[in-house]
Structures are given as structure tokens and as C-alpha cells.
N, C-alpha and C positions, 0 to 999 in steps of 0.2 A: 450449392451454398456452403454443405462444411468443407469442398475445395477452398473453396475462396478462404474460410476463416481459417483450414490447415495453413494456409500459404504464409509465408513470414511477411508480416507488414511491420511498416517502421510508422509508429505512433508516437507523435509528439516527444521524439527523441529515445523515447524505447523500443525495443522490440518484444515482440508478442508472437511467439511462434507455437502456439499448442494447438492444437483443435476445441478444444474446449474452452476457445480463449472467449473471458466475459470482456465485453467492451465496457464494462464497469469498473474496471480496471485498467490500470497502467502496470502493465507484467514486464520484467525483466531477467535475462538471466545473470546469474552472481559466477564467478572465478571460485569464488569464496564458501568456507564451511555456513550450515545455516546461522550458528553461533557469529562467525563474523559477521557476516552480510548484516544482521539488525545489529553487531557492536557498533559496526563503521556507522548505517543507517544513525543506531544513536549518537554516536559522536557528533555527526553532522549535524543532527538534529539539536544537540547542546548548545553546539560554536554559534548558530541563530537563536538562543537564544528562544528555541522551545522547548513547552515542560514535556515530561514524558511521563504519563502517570501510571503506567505498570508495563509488565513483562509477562507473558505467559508460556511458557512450554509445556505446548502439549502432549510430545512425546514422555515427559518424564510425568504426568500428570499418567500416561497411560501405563507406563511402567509402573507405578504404583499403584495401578487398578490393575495389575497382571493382563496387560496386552500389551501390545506390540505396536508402535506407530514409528513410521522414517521420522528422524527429523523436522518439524514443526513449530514455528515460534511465532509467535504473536507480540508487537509493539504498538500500545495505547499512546497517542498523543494528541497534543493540541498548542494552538496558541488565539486567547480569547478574542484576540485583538483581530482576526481575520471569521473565525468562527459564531462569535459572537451576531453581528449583523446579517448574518442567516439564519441565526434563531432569532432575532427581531423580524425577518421576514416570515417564516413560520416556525415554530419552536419544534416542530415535530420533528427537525432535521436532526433536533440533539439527541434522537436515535441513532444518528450515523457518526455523532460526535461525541468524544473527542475523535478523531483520525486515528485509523490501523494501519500496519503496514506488517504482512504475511511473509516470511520465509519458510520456504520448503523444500526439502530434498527430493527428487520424483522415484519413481520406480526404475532409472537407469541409471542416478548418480547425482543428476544435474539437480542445482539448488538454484530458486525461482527467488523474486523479490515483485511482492504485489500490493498496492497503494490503492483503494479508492480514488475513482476519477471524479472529481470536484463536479464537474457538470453533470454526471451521472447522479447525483446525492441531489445537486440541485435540478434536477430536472425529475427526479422521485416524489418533491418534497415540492413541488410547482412553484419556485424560487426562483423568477426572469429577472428581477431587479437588483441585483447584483452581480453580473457580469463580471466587472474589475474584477472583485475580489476573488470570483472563482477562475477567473484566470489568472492570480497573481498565486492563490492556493496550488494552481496546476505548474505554473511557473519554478516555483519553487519546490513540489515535490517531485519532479522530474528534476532538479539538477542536485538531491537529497540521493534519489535514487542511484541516480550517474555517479554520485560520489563512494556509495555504498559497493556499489557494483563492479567499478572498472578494477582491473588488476592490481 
């Protein structure tokens, strides 16, 4: 089994090559520093005209507690209008919301870019009635992603 999950799969337009790859996620890898990957990531995220309601770096969060972390960034987002009607399904899901989206640097160089999979949140949160919109949610952050990522 973690052959199979080492192996590179091509997931709804990304690729997910780790071994430790969560299928809770849409992993991809960036060209770019982790600093770009979430700049582009937000830019992209702007042009449609979603909010981004913070930033977190965690590496410089550990340099001021005197440790050491790679590269680490964290981007909060949402847009009410897609999120919203799964917190009218169960509100519990507004644990997983607003939307993140993880850039990291690994231990060889490479910088990752990692999204929450829509169906994964709604299927945590036993959310079957709304389909569309978690596929319209996956729709769209796989071409956020692709944007953020490609060269």
C-alpha cells in the first residue's frame, strides 16, 4: 500500500508524488520560492474575486521563538457564497473554513502547494447534499492551484 501511495498519481489535474501523500488534499509541486507560490496562489485568488483573510508564516513565527523551520506559509481564505451552503448543511464544517492553502519547502529543496480537498471536508462533516458546489469548490481550486504553480 505505501508503494502504491509513493507512486506519482495524477489527481484531478495535480500531482501528489510523496509518500505521505493525505488524499485530503490536492498536493502539488511549485517551480517557485514558497513566498511566490502563495503570492501567485493570492493573486489568483483576488482576480476571482475571493477574500483572503490572513497569512501566516510559520517559519518566521519559529525564528522568533529561536528555532528553526524550512519555509512554511499558510493562506486563509474563503468566498461565502460557495462556503456558506455547507455550513447551512452542518455548521460544523466552519472548522475547516475559511479554506487553506499550505506552501512548503521539503527537506531537498522542493516547495509543495497544498489545498484541502472539498470532498474530503465534506465527507468529514457528512455533507452528501451538495455536490455542485463541492465540485465547483474543487473545480476551481485545482485551476488556483495550476495557476500558482506552473512556471
Amino acid at each position: 500500500m505505501r508503494a502504491l501511495m509513493a507512486a506519482v498519481l495524477l489527481v484531478g489535474g495535480l500531482i501528489v508524488a510523496d509518500a505521505r501523500a493525505d488524499f485530503s488534499m490536492m498536493i502539488s509541486k511549485s517551480p517557485h520560492t514558497v513566498a511566490a507560490t502563495l503570492d501567485r496562489f493570492e493573486a489568483a485568488l483576488k482576480e476571482q474575486g475571493v477574500a483572503v483573510t490572513a497569512r501566516v508564516d510559520h517559519a518566521a513565527a519559529a525564528t522568533a521563538a529561536g528555532m528553526k523551520l524550512r519555509p512554511t506559509q499558510l493562506l486563509i481564505f474563503g468566498n461565502p457564497k460557495l462556503g456558506t451552503p455547507l455550513m447551512q448543511s452542518d455548521q460544523r464544517i466552519a472548522m475547516d473554513l475559511p479554506l487553506k492553502a499550505l506552501a512548503w519547502e521539503d527537506d531537498t529543496g522542493q516547495v509543495w502547494l497544498a489545498v484541502s480537498r472539498p470532498s474530503a471536508l465534506a465527507a468529514r462533516h457528512g455533507i452528501s447534499n451538495r455536490a455542485e458546489i463541492v465540485d465547483k469548490m474543487t473545480e476551481v481550486l485545482n485551476a488556483l492551484a495550476s495557476r500558482a504553480t506552473r512556471p
